[in-house]
N, C-alpha and C positions, 0 to 999 in steps of 0.2 A: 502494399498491403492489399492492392485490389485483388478480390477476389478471391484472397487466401482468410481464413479464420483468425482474429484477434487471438493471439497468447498474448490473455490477461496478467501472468506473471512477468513475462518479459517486459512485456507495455510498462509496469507498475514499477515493477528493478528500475529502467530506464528511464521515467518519470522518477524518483526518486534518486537516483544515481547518486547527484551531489547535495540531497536536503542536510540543512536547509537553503543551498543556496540554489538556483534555477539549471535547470537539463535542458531549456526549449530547444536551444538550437537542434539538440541531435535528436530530441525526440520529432518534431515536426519533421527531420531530414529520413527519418525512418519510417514514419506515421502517419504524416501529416498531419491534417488536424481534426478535424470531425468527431467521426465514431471511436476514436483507441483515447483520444482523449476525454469523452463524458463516460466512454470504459471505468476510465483511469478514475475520474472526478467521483463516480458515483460509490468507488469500492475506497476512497479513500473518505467520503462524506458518513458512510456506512462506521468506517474504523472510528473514525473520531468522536461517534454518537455512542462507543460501545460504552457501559456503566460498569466501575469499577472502584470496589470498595477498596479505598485508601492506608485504613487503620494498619497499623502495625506490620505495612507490606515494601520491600524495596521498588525501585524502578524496574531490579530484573525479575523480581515474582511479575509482576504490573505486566512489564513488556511480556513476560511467558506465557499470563493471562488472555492478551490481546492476539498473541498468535494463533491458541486456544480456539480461541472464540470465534475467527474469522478461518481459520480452518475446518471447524463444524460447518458453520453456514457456507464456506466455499471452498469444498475440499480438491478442486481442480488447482489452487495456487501452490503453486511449490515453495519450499521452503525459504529460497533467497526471497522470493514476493513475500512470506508471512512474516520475515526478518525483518524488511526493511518497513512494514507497516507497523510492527512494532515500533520499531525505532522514531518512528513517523508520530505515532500516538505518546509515545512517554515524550518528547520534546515537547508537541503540543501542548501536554497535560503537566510539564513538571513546574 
Protein backbone atom coordinates (compact mmCIF):
# COMPACT_ATOMS: atom_id res chain seq x y z
CA UNK A 1 0.00 0.00 0.00
CA UNK A 2 2.91 2.31 0.16
CA UNK A 3 2.42 5.11 -1.56
CA UNK A 4 -0.76 4.18 -3.41
CA UNK A 5 -4.19 5.61 -2.03
CA UNK A 6 -6.33 3.62 0.65
CA UNK A 7 -9.58 1.95 -1.30
CA UNK A 8 -11.61 2.43 1.67
CA UNK A 9 -14.19 -0.12 0.25
CA UNK A 10 -11.81 -2.61 -0.54
CA UNK A 11 -10.03 -2.14 3.04
CA UNK A 12 -13.62 -2.37 4.58
CA UNK A 13 -14.93 -5.88 2.13
CA UNK A 14 -11.67 -7.24 3.29
CA UNK A 15 -11.87 -6.39 6.93
CA UNK A 16 -15.16 -7.72 7.06
CA UNK A 17 -14.87 -10.60 4.78
CA UNK A 18 -15.69 -13.39 7.30
CA UNK A 19 -17.78 -11.07 10.35
CA UNK A 20 -18.25 -12.09 12.47
CA UNK A 21 -15.48 -14.19 12.55
CA UNK A 22 -11.69 -12.44 12.19
CA UNK A 23 -10.04 -11.46 8.30
CA UNK A 24 -6.50 -10.48 10.21
CA UNK A 25 -4.33 -12.63 8.52
CA UNK A 26 -5.04 -11.50 5.04
CA UNK A 27 -5.97 -8.10 5.97
CA UNK A 28 -2.40 -7.16 7.63
CA UNK A 29 -0.81 -9.55 4.40
CA UNK A 30 -2.48 -6.80 2.10
CA UNK A 31 -2.38 -3.68 4.57
CA UNK A 32 -0.59 -4.01 6.99
CA UNK A 33 -1.44 -2.29 9.83
CA UNK A 34 -1.41 1.32 10.64
CA UNK A 35 -3.45 3.67 8.53
CA UNK A 36 -6.10 1.00 6.29
CA UNK A 37 -6.76 -0.18 9.63
CA UNK A 38 -7.92 3.07 11.81
CA UNK A 39 -9.47 3.69 7.96
CA UNK A 40 -11.33 0.68 8.52
CA UNK A 41 -12.01 1.24 12.58
CA UNK A 42 -13.18 4.79 12.32
CA UNK A 43 -15.90 4.07 9.21
CA UNK A 44 -16.90 1.15 10.98
CA UNK A 45 -17.16 3.14 14.70
CA UNK A 46 -19.18 5.81 12.43
CA UNK A 47 -21.80 2.85 11.34
CA UNK A 48 -22.27 1.54 14.64
CA UNK A 49 -23.15 5.04 16.10
CA UNK A 50 -25.82 5.39 13.27
CA UNK A 51 -29.60 6.07 15.22
CA UNK A 52 -32.28 3.94 13.96
CA UNK A 53 -35.73 3.83 14.84
CA UNK A 54 -36.66 0.28 15.40
CA UNK A 55 -40.71 0.25 15.66
CA UNK A 56 -42.46 -1.68 13.31
CA UNK A 57 -39.15 -2.04 10.89
CA UNK A 58 -37.39 -5.46 9.69
CA UNK A 59 -33.65 -6.16 9.74
CA UNK A 60 -33.73 -5.53 5.97
CA UNK A 61 -35.63 -2.08 6.11
CA UNK A 62 -32.78 -1.46 9.11
CA UNK A 63 -29.87 -2.78 7.05
CA UNK A 64 -31.33 -0.63 3.88
CA UNK A 65 -31.42 2.35 6.20
CA UNK A 66 -27.65 1.84 7.33
CA UNK A 67 -26.47 1.73 3.65
CA UNK A 68 -28.51 4.79 3.23
CA UNK A 69 -27.06 6.81 5.56
CA UNK A 70 -23.32 5.84 5.17
CA UNK A 71 -23.72 6.33 1.55
CA UNK A 72 -24.73 10.03 2.05
CA UNK A 73 -22.02 10.90 4.34
CA UNK A 74 -19.44 8.76 2.16
CA UNK A 75 -20.61 8.32 -1.18
CA UNK A 76 -17.03 7.20 -2.42
CA UNK A 77 -17.90 3.34 -0.92
CA UNK A 78 -19.17 1.10 -3.17
CA UNK A 79 -21.71 -1.02 -2.90
CA UNK A 80 -20.05 -4.40 -1.64
CA UNK A 81 -18.41 -1.84 1.38
CA UNK A 82 -22.29 -0.33 2.04
CA UNK A 83 -23.44 -4.15 1.98
CA UNK A 84 -21.18 -5.46 4.29
CA UNK A 85 -21.56 -2.42 6.90
CA UNK A 86 -24.89 -3.11 6.81
CA UNK A 87 -24.67 -6.42 7.49
CA UNK A 88 -21.93 -5.28 10.20
CA UNK A 89 -24.59 -2.92 12.06
CA UNK A 90 -27.85 -5.31 12.04
CA UNK A 91 -25.68 -8.13 13.73
CA UNK A 92 -24.30 -5.65 16.19
CA UNK A 93 -27.78 -4.19 16.78
CA UNK A 94 -30.05 -7.38 16.57
Amino acid sequence: MTGHQLDISAAVVLFLENYPGRNENEFVARYDTGPAREAVRAILDETSRIRIDWADRSLVDIGDEVEEVMHQRHPELSAAALEKLSNYFTYLMR
